[in-house]
N, C-alpha and C positions, 0 to 999 in steps of 0.2 A: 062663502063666508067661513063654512070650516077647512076647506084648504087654506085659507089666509092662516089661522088660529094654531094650523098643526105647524106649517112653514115659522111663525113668529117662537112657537115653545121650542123647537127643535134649535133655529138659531141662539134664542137665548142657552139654552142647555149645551152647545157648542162653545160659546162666546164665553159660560160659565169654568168651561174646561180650559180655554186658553187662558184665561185670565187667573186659574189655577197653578197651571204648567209654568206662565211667567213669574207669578210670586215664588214658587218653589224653586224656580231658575237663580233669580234673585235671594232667595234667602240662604241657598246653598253656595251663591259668590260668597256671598257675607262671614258664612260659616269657614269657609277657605281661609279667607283674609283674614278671620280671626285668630284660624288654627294656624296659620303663619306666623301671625302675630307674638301666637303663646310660644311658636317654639322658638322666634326669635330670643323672646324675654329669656327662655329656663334654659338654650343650649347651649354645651360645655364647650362651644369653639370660641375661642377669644375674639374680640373684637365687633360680633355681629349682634348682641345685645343692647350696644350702647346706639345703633340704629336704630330702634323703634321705643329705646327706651323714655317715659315720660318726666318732662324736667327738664330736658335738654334743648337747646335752642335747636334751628335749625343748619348753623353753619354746623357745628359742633357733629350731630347728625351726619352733614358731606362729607366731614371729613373720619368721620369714623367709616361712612361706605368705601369711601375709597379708598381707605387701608388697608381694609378687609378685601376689596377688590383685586388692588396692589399684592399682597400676600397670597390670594389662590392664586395668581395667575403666574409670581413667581413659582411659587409653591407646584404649581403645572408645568412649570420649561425646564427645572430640575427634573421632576420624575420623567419626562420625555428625555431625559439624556443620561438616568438611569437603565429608562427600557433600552436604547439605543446601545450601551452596553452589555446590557444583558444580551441581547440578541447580538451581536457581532464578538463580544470580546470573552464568551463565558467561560473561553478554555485558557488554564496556564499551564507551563513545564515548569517543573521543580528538579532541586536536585534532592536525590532521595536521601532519606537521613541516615541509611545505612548503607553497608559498603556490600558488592556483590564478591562472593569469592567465587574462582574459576573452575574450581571442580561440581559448581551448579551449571555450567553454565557447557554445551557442545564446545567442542573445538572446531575451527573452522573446517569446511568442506575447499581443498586444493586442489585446483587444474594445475596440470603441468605439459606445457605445450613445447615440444622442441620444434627447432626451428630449420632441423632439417625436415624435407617436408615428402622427399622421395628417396630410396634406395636406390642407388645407380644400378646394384647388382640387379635388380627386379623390375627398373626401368630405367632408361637410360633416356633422360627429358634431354639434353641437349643435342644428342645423337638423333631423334627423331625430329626435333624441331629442321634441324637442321634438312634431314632426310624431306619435312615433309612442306619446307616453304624449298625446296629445290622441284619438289613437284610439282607444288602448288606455281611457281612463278619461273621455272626453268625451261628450256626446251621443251618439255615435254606437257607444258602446262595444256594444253587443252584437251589433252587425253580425258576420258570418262572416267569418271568417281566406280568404282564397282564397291559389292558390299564389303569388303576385307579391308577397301582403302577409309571409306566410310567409318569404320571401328574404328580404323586405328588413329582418322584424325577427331572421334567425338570424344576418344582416351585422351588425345592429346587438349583437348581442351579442359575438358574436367578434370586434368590436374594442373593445368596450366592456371586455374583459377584460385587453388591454392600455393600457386607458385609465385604467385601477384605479376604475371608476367601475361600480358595481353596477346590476344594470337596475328597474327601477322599476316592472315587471310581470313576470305569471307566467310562465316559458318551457315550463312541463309539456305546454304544447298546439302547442309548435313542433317541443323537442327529446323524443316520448312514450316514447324507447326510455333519453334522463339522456344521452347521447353523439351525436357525432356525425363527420361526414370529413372530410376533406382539404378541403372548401370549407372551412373554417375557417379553417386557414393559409393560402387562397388570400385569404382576404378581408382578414386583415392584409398580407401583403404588398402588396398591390395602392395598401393607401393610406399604407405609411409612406415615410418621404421615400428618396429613391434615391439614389444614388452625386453626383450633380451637385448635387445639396442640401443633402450633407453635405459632399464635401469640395472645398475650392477648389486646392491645390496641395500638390503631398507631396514630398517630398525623404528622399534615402536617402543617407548620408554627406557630405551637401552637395550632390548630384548631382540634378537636377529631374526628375521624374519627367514625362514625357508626361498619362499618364492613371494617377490613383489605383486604376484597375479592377487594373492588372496589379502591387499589392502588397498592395490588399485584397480580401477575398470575405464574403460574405455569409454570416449564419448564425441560427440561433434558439435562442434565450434566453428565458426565461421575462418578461423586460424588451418582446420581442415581437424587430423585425428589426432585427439588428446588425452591425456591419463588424469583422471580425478581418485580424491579417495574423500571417504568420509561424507559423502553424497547421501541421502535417503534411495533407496529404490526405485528405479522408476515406476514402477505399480503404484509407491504412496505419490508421486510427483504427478505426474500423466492419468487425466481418462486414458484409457489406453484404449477404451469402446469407439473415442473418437477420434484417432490417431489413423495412420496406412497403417499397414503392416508390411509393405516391402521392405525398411531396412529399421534399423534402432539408432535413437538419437541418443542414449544415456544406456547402458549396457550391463552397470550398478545391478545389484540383485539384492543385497544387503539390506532388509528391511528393520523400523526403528522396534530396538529392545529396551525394555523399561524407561520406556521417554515418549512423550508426544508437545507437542506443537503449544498444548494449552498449560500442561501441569509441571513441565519440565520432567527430572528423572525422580526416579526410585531412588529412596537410600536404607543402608544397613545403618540398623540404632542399636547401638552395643553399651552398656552401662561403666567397661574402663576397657581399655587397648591393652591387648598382651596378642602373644604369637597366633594366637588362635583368630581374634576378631581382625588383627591384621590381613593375615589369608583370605578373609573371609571379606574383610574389604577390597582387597587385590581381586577378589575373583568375582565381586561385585560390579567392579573396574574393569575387568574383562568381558564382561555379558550384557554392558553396555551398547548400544548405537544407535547413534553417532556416536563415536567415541569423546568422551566426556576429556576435559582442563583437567591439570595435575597442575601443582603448586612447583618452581622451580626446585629442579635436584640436579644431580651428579649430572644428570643427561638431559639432554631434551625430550620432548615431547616426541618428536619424529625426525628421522635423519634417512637422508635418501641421498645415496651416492649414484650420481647418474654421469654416463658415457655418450661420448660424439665419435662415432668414428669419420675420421678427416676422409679414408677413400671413397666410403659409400655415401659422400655428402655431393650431390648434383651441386653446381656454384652457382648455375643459369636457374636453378629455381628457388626463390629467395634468398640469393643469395647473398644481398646485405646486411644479415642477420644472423647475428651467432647465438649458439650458448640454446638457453631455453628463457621463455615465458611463465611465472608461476599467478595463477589469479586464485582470491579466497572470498568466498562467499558463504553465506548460511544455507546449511547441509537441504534446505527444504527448497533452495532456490536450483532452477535449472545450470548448472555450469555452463558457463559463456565467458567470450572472451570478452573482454572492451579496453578501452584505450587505457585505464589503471593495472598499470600490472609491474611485477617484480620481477628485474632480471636474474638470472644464476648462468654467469659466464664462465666459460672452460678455465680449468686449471683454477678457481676458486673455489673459496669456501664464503656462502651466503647467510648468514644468520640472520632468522628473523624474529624479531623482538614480538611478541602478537601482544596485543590492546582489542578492547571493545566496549563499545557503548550500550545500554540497553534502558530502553525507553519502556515503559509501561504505562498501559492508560485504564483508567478506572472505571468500573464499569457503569458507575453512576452516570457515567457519559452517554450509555448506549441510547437514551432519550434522545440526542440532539444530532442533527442534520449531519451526516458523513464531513458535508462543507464543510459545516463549521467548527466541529473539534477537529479535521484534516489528517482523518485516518478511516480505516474502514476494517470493522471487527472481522475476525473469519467467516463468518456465517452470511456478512451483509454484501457479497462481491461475488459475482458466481464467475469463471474462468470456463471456457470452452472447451481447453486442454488441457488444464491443469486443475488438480484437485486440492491444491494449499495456495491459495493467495498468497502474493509477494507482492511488492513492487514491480519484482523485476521480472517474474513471470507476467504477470500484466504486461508491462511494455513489451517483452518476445510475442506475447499473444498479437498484442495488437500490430506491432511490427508487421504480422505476419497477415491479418488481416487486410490491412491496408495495402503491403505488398500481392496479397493478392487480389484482391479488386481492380488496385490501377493495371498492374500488368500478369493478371488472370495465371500467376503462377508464385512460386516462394521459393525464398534461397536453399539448400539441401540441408543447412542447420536448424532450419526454423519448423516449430510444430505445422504441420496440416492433414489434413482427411486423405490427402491423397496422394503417393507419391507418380504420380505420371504429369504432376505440374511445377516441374523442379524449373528454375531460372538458369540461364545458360548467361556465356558472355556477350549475347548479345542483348539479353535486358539488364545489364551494367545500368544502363541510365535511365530507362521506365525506375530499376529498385532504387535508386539513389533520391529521383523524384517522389516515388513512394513515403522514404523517409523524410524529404522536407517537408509533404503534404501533412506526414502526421504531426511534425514539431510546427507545424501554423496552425493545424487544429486545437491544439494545446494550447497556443495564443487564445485562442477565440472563447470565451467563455461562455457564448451562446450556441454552440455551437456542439448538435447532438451527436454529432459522429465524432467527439474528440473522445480518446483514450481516458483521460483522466484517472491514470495512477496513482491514486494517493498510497499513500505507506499502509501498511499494517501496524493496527496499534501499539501489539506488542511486539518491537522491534530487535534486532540485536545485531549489530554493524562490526566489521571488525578492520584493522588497520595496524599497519606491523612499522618498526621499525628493522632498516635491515645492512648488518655491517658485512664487510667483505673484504678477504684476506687470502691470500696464497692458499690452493691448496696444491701437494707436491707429491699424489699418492702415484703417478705413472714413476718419478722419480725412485720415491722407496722401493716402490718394487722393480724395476733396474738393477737397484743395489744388491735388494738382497737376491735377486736370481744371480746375478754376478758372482756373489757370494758362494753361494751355494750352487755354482757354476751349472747353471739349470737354466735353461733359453724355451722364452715361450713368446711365440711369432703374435698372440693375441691382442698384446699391447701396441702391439707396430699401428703407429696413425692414430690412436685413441686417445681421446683426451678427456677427464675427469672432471665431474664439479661435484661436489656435494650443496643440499639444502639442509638445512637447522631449522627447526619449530619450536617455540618455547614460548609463554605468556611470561611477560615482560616483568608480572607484579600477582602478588597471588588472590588480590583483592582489587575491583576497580567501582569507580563512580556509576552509581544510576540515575536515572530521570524518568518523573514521575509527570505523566498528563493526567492533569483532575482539573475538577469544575471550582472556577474561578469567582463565579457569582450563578449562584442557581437562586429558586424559585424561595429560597429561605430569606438567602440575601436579599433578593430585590426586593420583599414586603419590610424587611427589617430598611431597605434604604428611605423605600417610600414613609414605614411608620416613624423613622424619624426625621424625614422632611414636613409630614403634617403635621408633626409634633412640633418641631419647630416653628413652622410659619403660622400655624391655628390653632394649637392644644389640642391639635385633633386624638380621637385611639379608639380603641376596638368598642367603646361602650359609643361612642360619639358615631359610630356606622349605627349600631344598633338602635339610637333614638332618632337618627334620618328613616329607619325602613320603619321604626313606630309609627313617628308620625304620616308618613307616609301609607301606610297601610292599615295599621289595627287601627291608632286615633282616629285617622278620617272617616274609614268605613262606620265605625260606633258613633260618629260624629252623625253623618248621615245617616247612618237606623234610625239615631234617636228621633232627627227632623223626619223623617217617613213617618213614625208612628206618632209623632204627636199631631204632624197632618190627619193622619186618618181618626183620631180622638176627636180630633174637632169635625168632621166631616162624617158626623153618625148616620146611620142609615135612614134614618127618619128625616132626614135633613136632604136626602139627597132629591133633585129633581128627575123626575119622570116622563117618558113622554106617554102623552095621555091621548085619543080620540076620542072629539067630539059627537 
């Protein structure tokens, strides 16, 4: 009998608690619904008051829900095509509202490549060819390669290759490993023409240059050996930690003076121009490097009278090509040659008009994804062999990369760790394949081994126009040694071109990359799309997180504590043993 008694109080005392738990259940829906109710009535968005409001029939009601319905939900496929632009389209280019002048700006970095490519007097490419495909396939062909013969056909091939002239027997038995070293580039250099063959006098703002040595230096190109001026240094260009050191690719030693990458140059700020601050900007002008744009004058910028001599020109190696090659590039980029470039043909005079664009991007950008403003700041692109990001270092890097993985060597212009894996003319078509592999990596946008070169933000492109006219200097001097009955054998077969440099305009157009729609814009689109379709604004968020947080919670304290008011402790049941 009192196990029954304790069993029936304990049930009830349970039974008391559920039946607690479910009114409280119940009376805190109620409270919801109510607190729904109220903010229906008092909140500042149009349209959702006339729903619960009292008075109103019930169709009147539908159709106010579904206006308000109607209106978020347009009011939502606008701001999704807001984000939609935010996220894909937030960069624009402008033109900038001011004009750059040229003396802020380097003057381009020039290759100058002739196109004779070997000295007869120091080889004679047709004389060995000839010599060494009468061994190779003559009588005597099956005679043994010994080590002297072996030289002289792994010479013949490594210049035969900047000869563009294919070899005419097998090299599997010279080069057995497909590669080979640094004699390779020793043996081009050795026979292309040198500094006093190419240029006869050079002039920098009309000032005569002693010796061309100290405005140009030497460099390799896929064209084979070329003269550049106005280069950075190789040191600022190249790790040089991660480089061979069997030969040099850029020869440059001329490191940048009052000028870098990020801030542009130094200037002299003088209060009025007289003889003094002139000098003193001339000498400003001179202490410069890269050597810095002059506004046109009397002269050009740079003038280089450059020579071919017709005897010491081989015909069988390159020799559908006369005259020289000139390419320009920004002084930070590696000199290369590529399929743009300007000719300067014998007995002319080449003027070139120089032009340049310069892009600048703001750095309010540096937030957003390299993709999507489609450039990448100095600091965010690391180069394996180069210490200034470019474009176009990028691509020789990866060039070089690519070349060598697929055919485990690189062409002798290209950067790599080592020279004993130089490509010969028999991986012609491994590197060609090389280079298609990497222009279909570039297609593939998933695809994690693509190069992906994107520009540098702040860019500076340059582009010349270029007129050409007689020049007649072997003539004049004819005359006047005639004259002056004086015979000098020097000119016999040489033939003269000069090049002209000069900026075209003393002021040119810039473009400016900035943010298009940032995180200002898109609240201001959004707040006036909610404003539009609901009255919505910034007090209107703030009475949704009221109600939603302070109301309701005060809401339900209040119902907690008037529960427990009623539920005094004297009141409450016990369980008791009988």
């Amino acid at each position: 009998m009192e196990e029954e008694s304790e069993v029936v109080v304990v049930t009830n005392v349970y039974g008391d608690i559920c039946i607690r738990k479910k009114a409280r259940r119940k009376r805190q829906k109620l409270l919801v619904k109510e607190l729904m109710y109220d903010y229906a009535n008092n909140t500042t968005l149009h349209g959702l008051p006339y729903v619960t409001r009292t008075g109103l029939t019930l169709s009147e009601k539908i159709f106010w829900f579904i206006t308000f319905v109607a209106s978020v939900s347009m009011c939502l496929f606008l701001i999704s095509k807001v984000w939609h632009k935010w996220q894909t389209s937030p960069v624009i280019v402008t033109v900038s509202e001011q004009l750059v002048p040229v003396n802020e700006m380097p003057f381009p970095s020039v290759t100058i490549c002739p196109q004779s490519k070997c000295k007869q007097s120091v080889y004679n490419f047709t004389k060995e060819k000839l010599l060494l495909d009468e061994f190779m396939w003559g009588p005597g062909r099956n005679a043994t390669i010994n080590d002297t013969m072996r030289e002289r056909i792994a010479k013949y091939a490594s210049i035969s290759k900047i000869c563009n002239l294919g070899v005419s027997f097998k090299l599997h038995d010279i080069y057995p490993s497909n590669h080979t070293n640094s004699s390779f580039v020793e043996n081009i250099i050795e026979v292309a023409p040198n500094y006093t063959d190419v240029f006869y006098a050079c002039f920098v703002n009309g000032n005569y240059l002693d010796n061309c040595t100290s405005l140009f230096s030497m460099v390799l190109t896929s064209e084979g050996l070329c003269y550049n001026m106005n280069s950075l240094a190789a040191e600022e260009i190249f790790r040089m930690k991660k480089l061979q050191r069997g030969y040099k690719y850029l020869y440059s030693k001329k490191r940048s003076t009052n000028w870098s990458v990020e801030n542009g140059y130094t200037y002299v700020i003088s209060k009025e121009v007289n003889d003094e601050t002139i000098e003193e900007i001339d000498k400003e002008y001179s202490d410069n490097y890269p050597i810095r744009g002059r506004e046109n004058g009397e002269k050009p910028d740079i003038e280089v009278l450059l020579q071919h001599n017709q005897q010491e020109r081989d015909h069988l190696c390159n020799g559908l090509n006369t005259g020289f090659k000139v390419y320009i590039q920004h002084p930070t980029d590696l000199p290369q040659a590529s399929l743009y470039y300007y000719a300067v043909l014998n007995n002319q005079v080449s003027s070139m008009a120089l032009s340049f664009s310069v892009l600048n991007t703001s750095e309010s950008l540096r937030g957003y994804d390299p993709e999507v403003r489609q450039c990448y700041f100095p600091d965010e692109r690391y180069l394996k062999y180069f210490s200034i990001y470019t474009a176009s270092n990028c691509r020789i890097e990866c060039l070089s990369n690519v070349t060598d993985q697929y055919c485990k060597c690189t062409a002798f212009h290209m950067p790599d760790d080592s020279n004993n894996r130089i490509c010969t003319q028999i991986d012609d078509e491994c590197m060609k394949e090389a280079r298609r592999i990497m222009q279909y990596q570039e297609l593939s946008k998933d695809n994690k081994n693509r190069c992906h070169c994107l520009p540098a933000c702040n860019t500076m492109d340059y582009d010349a126009e270029i007129l050409k006219t007689d020049f007649n200097l072997k003539q004049l001097m004819e005359t006047y040694y005639k004259a002056v009955n004086y015979t000098d054998d020097r000119t016999q077969g040489v033939n003269f071109s000069k090049l002209e440099m000069y900026f075209k305009q003393p002021r040119f157009m810039s473009w400016r990359r900035s943010e298009l729609f940032g995180l200002i814009d898109f609240l201001a689109n959004c707040g006036g799309l909610l404003g539009l379709f609901l009255g919505f604004s910034f007090l209107s968020l703030v009475e949704i997180f009221y109600f939603l947080s302070l109301r309701l919670c005060c809401t339900l304290k209040k119902d907690l504590e008037e529960e427990k008011a009623q539920n005094q402790p004297g009141k409450e049941i016990k369980v008791e043993k009988y």
